[in-house]
N, C-alpha and C positions, 0 to 999 in steps of 0.2 A: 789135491784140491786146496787154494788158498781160503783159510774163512775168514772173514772179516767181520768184528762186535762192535755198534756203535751204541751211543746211548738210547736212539731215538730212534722209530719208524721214519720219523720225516728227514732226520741224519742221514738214514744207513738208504733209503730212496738216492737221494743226493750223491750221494756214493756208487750206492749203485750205477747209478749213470753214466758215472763218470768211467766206470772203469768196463764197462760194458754188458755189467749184469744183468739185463735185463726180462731175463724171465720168472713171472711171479708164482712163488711156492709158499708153502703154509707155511708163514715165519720165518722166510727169507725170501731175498733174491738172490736168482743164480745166469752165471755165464761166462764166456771168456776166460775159464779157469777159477771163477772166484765167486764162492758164497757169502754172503751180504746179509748179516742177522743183527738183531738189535735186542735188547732191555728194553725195562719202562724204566729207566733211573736204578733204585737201589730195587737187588731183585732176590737178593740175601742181607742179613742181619746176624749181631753179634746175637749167641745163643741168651736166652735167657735164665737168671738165676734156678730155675726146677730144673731147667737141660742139663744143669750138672749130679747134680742131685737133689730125692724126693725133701731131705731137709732145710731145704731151701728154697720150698714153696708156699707154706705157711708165713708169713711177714712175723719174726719174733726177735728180741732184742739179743735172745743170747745165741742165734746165729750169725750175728755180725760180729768182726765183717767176715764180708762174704767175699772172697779173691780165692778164684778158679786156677789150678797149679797151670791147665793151659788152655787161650781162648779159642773158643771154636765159633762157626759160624753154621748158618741156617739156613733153609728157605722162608721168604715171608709166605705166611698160609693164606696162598691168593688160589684160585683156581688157575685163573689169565696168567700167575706167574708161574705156577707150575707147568700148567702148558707149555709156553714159552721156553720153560726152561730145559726140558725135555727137550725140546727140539735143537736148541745152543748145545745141548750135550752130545746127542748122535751128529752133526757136525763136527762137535770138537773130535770125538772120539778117534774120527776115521780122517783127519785134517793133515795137510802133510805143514800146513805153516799157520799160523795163525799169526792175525796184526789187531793188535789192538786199538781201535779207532772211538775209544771212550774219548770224553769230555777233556779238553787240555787241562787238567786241573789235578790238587789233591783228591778231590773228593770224586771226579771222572776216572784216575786211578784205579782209586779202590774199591769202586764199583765193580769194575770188568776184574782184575784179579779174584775179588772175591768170587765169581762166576768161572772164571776158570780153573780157579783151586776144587770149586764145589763138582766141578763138570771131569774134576782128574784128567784135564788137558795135557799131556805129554809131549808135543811136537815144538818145535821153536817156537817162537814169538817175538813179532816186531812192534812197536811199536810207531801210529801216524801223531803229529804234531801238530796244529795247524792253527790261526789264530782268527780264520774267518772260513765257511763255508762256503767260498765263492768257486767257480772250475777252477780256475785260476789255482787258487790257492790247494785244492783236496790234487788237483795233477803235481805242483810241485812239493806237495808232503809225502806221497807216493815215492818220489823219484828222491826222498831226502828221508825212509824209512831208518827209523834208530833199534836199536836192540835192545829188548823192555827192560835188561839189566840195568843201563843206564838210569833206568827211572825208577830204581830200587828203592832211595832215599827217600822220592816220594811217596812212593805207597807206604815204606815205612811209618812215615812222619802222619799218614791218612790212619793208618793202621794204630799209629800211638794216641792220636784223637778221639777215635772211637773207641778205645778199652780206657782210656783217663776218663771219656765220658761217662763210659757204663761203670765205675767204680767207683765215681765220686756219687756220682747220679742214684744208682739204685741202692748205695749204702746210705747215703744223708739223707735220703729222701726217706726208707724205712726207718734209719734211726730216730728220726726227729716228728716222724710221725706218730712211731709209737709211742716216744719220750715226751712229746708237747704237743701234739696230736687228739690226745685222748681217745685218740684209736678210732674216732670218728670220722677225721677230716684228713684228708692225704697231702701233707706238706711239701709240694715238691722243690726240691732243691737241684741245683746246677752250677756246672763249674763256671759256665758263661751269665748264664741267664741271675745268680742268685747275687753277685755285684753290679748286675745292669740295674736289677731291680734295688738294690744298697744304692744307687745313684740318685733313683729317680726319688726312693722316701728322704734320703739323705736332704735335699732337694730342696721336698715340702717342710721338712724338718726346718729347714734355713728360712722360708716363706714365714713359716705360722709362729717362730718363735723372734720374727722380725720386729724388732720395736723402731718406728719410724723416728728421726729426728730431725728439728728444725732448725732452718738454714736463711739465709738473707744474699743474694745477689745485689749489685750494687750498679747501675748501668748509668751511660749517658746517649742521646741521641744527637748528634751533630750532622749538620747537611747528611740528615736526612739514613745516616748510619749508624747502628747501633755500636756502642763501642764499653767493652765489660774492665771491670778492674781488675788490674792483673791478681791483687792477693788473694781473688776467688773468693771463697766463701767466706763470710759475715757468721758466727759463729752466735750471737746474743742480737738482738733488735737493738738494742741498747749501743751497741759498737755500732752496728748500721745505719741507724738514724743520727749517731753522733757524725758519719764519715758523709750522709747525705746533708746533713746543714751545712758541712764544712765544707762543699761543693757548690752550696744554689747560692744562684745569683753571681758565680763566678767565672770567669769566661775560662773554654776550652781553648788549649794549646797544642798542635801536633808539636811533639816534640823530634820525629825520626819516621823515617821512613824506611822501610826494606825491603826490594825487591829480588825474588830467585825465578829461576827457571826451573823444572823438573822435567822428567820424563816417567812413563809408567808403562810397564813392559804389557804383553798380553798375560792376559789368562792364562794360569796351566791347562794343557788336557783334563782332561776326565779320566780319573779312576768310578772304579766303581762306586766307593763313599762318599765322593764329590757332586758324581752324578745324583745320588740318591739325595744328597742334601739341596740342591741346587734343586731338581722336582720337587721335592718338598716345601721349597721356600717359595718357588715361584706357582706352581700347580697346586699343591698341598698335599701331591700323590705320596702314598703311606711307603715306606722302604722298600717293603713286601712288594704293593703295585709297581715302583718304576724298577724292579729286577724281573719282573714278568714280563715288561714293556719290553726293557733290553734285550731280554733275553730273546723276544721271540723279532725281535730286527734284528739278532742275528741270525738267527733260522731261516729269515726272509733273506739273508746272504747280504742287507743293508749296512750292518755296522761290523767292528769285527767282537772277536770273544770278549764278553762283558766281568769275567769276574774275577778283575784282577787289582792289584792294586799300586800299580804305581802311574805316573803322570804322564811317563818318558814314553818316547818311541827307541827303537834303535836304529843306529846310522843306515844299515842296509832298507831302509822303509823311505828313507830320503828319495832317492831316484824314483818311485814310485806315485810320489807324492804329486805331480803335475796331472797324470792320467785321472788321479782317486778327483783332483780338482774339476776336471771335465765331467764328469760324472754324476754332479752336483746339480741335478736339474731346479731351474725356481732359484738356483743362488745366483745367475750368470753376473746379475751388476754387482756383486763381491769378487766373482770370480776372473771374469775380464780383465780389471785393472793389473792381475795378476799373470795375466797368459802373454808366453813369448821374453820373461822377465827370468832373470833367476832367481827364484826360490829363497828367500834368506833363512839360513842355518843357525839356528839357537842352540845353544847348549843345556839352555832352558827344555828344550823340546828332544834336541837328538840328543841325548848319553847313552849309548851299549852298557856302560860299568851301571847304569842304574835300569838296566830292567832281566830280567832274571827270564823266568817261563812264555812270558806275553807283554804287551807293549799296551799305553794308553789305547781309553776307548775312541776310536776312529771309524771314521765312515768307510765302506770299502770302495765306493766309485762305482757299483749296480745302482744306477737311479732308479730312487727309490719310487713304490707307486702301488695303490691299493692300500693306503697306509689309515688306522683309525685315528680319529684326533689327536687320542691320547699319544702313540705311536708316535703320531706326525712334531706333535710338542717334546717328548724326548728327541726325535731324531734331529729337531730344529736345535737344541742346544748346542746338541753333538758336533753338525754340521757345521755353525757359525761359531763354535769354539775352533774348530780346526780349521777352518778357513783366519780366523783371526789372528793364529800363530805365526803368518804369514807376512802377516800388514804391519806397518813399524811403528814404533812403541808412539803412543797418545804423547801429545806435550805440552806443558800447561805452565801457569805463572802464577806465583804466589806472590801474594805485594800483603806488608803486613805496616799497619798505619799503629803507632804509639802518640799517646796526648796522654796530656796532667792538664790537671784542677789540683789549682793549691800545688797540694805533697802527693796527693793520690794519683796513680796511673793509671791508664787505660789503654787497652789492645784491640783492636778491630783487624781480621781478617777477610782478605779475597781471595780466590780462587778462580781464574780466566783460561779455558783450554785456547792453546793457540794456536793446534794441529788435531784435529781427531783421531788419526792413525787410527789404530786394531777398532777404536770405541765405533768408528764407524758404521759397524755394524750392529753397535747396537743402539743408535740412536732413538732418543725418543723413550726408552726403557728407565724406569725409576731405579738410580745407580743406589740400591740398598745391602746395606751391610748385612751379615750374617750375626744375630743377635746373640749376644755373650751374656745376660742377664747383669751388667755390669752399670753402671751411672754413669750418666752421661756429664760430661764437667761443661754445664753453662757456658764460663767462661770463653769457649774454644766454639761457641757456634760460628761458620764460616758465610760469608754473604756472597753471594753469585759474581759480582761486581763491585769494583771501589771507584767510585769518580778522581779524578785528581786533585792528590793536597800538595802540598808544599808544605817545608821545615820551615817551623814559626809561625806560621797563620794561625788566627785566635778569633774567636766567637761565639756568641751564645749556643746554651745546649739545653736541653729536657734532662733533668738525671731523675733515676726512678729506683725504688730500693722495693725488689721482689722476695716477698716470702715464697719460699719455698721449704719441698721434708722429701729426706732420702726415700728411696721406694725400694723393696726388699727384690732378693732375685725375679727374674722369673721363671717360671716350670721351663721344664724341660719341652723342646719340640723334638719330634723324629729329627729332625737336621739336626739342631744341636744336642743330640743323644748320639746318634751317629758319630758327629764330630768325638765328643765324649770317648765312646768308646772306643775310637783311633785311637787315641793317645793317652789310655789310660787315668779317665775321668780328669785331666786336668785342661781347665779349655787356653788353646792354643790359637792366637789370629797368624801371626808368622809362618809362611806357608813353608818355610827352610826347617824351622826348629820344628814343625807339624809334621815335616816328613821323617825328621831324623825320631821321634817318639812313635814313632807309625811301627817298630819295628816290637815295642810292649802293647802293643793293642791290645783291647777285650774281644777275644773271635776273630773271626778272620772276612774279610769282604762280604763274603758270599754267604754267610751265617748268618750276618749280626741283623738281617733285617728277620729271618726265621725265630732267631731269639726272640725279639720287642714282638712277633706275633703270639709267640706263647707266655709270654708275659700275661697278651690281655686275655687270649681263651683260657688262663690259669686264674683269671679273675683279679690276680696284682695289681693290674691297671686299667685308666680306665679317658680315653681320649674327650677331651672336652673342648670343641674347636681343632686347634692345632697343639694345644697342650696337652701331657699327659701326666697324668693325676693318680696317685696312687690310693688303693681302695683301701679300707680299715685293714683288709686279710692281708696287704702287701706290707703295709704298716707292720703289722703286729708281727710280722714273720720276721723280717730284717729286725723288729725288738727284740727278740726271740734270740736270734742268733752270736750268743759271745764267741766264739770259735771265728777269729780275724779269717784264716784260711777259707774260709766258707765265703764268706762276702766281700773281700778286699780285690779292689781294683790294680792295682801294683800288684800283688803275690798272682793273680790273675794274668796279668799281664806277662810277667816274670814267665810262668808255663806258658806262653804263646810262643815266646820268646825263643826258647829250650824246642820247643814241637816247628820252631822256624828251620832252629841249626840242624834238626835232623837231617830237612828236607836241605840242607846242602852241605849237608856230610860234617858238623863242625861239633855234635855230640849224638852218643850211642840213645838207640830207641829204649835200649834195654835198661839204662841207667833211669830216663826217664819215667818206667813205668814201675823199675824198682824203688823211687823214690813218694810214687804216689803211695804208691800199698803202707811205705812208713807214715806219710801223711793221711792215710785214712786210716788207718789201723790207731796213730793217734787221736784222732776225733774223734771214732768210736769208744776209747778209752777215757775221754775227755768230758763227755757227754753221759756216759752209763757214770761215772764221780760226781753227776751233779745231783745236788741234795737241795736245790733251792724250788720254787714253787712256781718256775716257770711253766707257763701253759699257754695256749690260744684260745681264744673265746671262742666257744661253739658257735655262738650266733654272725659271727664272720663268716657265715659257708661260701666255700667257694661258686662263683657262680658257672 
């Protein structure tokens, strides 16, 4: 008998299906030669510090650190997961093959391995692949079964994340509890979460210690357009009012004109932290909510696997790509213009060298139906994202007008589309930027249109000298947190240099919204709007912490990095987890030599 483990009831149904299993048993299906069983997700867990030993259950300073000579695992103490698992076990037992049909991912991995290490599975094992749940797709993963050696490195790489976790995690968290704690209040610390949250106070830190300062713009309005001076900011009133008398009453002269033409390629795909930031900007859905949404339109077999992180498809999705366009019900007037044409091929879109386990998030061509709002708004992104890869790049004209008064200059720009190409799809949509908390330079506002001048024309103008005062960052939102933690706290608009830093990320896709949620149920933070604000307790903890390792975004980053190359063979798992134990084993050592008077206020209780 073949058995087959999928993450999910509603997975391993699907499956079932497909391959003709169709009669229902307690905790699986069976038929056709093959048993069809599922998980709820994680169904084991790494043991806890008393599983090793009774001295290690008491929280005391001169047990740390605590690193177990070797990791084991567990059952979570579920009843439903016992059961369950009980049942996956006499299956396995008496199994002549087993396929592994978990989650495409690290962490799908290491879920089903952990269950069949626990189950003492002895029979081969295949592993399925697959990047959407459609027939289509569960028949030709079948016919295209790998051998779960192959996927060594990944679990590996799954396996070195979850003992770095549980050693930074359960060591800093006791030490710093008991050490500045006051044995009261349970400090928790993390390898992801304790620089997400170093970002967010870092942040407020930049906010509240912002001293405004004052500035002078310098304008003139000529038929009817504004037009700014090039040297930008007016530094004193005094310079400002001296450069505005030296202008009134003098006539404006274009001195130059310049016109270009541009182009603007479409949109990238969707990864998954694009998606997430992109719902969040336009919807205000929390990380957490649009990975739920996604996730379960793939369930629905609507989109394909959502938790992945690169933009790219791979060239063999090309040919594909005309049928996914049919399938697209409610898009037809995007999609028409497009049928019977060929397809244009972006390198922007198709690269094989840049996608590894899973391809950009894509629609799979099952029109979609029965969809909730919410649903229907992520899956509307998705759709007219990938429909718009299609349509050829927007084209537009820049005409940029220069005049002087006197000595002083002046710049006035337009901006004219003169093709809508990919935009046309989103017509009508307020084309807004993804906010960087950075200052916008006056100077450089752009006007929809420029009537026509000619070089040399001259005639009265309005000039107006605006005070204005810098305005400090602003807070962090879920999107630009996100952003953030792609690329290792430094914010990046270049979508080239964004991907090429994507590779020191803080966490991994499919995490970092789980993180920003334990953040708030730890009391850290705290959402105000779309901002997030970091509470006295988050404050005073990131105060708390001198040990850089603990809270830096780069050394963070750095171990993402390290836990990448495992997963494609380019450094030992074993190095990396020898080098945590020195790295924690230091901090324990670092923190019991401290003699200073660092504490947390009691009255910060967590909420």
């Amino acid at each position: 008998m073949i058995v087959c483990i999928a993450e999910k009831p509603s997975v391993a149904k699907d499956i079932a299906r497909v391959l003709g299993a169709t009669t229902q048993r307690d905790g699986f299906m069976e038929g056709n030669g093959y048993q069809v069983t599922w998980t709820f997700g994680h169904l084991c867990t790494l043991k806890e510090p008393n599983d090793y030993t009774q001295n290690w259950k008491a929280w005391s300073l001169g047990s740390l650190p605590m690193i177990p000579a070797r990791f084991g695992i567990k059952l979570i103490d579920d009843r439903g997961i016992e059961k369950q698992f009980s049942i996956i076990e006499k299956l396995m037992q008496s199994a002549d093959r087993i396929i592994n049909c978990g989650d495409a991912g690290q962490e799908g991995e290491l879920i089903q391995r952990w269950v069949m290490q626990k189950a003492a599975a002895h029979c081969p094992v295949q592993r399925l692949w697959i990047s959407s749940l459609t027939e289509e797709a569960i028949r030709e993963g079948f016919h295209n079964l790998k051998d779960q050696q192959e996927y060594q490195p990944l679990y590996e790489a799954g396996l070195s994340r979850a003992i770095g976790d549980w050693l930074l995690g359960m060591n800093a968290t006791r030490l710093y509890t008991l050490k500045y704690g006051q044995n009261r209040q349970v400090l928790s610390i993390g390898r992801v979460q304790t620089p997400t949250l170093a970002l967010i106070v870092n942040r407020q830190r930049e906010i509240d210690n912002f001293k405004p300062e004052q500035y002078w713009i310098l304008t003139v309005k000529y038929r009817d357009v504004v037009f700014s001076a090039t040297k930008g900011k007016y530094d004193s009133e005094e310079e400002g009012r001296a450069a505005l008398e030296l202008i009134t009453g003098k006539p404006f002269t274009v001195t130059d004109i310049q016109k270009k033409n541009g182009t603007e390629a479409p949109q990238k795909l969707f990864d998954l932290t694009s998606l997430q930031v992109e719902c969040n900007r336009k919807f205000s859905y929390s990380a957490e909510t649009t990975l739920k949404l996604i996730q379960q339109l793939y369930e629905k077999k609507f989109t394909t696997y959502p938790r992945v992180d690169t933009q790219y498809l791979s060239d063999d999705i090309y040919p594909k790509c005309p049928q996914i366009l049919k399938g697209l019900r409610g898009y037809e007037a995007y999609t028409q213009p497009l049928e019977g044409k060929k397809l244009a091929k972006s390198k922007k879109v198709f690269d094989s060298k840049k996608v590894t386990d899973h391809h950009a998030i894509i629609p799979t061509g099952v029109p979609a139906q029965n969809l909730s709002d919410m649903e229907r708004n992520v899956y509307d992104l998705i759709a007219r994202r990938f429909i718009s890869v299609f349509y050829p790049d927007c084209k537009f004209a820049t005409t940029v007008v220069l005049g002087k008064v006197e000595d002083i200059e002046f710049k006035a720009t337009g901006k004219t589309i003169i093709s809508l190409g990919w935009r046309e799809l989103y017509k009508g949509e307020k084309d807004e930027k993804e906010e960087s908390g950075s200052e916008q330079n006056d100077a450089t506002q752009e006007n929809a249109t420029l009537p026509e001048f000619t070089v040399g024309e001259t005639g009265p103008h309005i000039p107006d000298l605006a005070e204005k005062w810098t305005t400090p960052p602003k807070p962090y939102t879920e999107a630009t947190l996100l952003r953030a933690m792609e690329t290792a706290g430094k914010f990046v608009e270049d979508e080239e240099l964004r991907a090429a830093l994507k590779e020191n990320g803080i966490g991994r896709p499919s995490s970092r919204a789980g993180i920003i949620e334990i953040l708030f149920k730890r009391g850290y933070i705290i959402r105000k709007r779309k901002a997030l604000i970091p509470t006295s307790t988050g404050m005073e903890l990131i105060d708390l912490i001198h040990e850089e390792l603990l809270k830096s975004c780069e050394l963070t980053g750095i171990w993402e990095k390290k836990l990448r190359d495992i997963e494609h063979k380019k450094y030992k798992a074993a190095d990396f987890i020898a080098e945590l134990k020195v790295q924690i084993t230091e901090i324990v050592r670092q923190v019991l030599a401290d003699n200073t008077n660092r504490r947390i206020a009691i009255n910060a209780a967590q909420k």
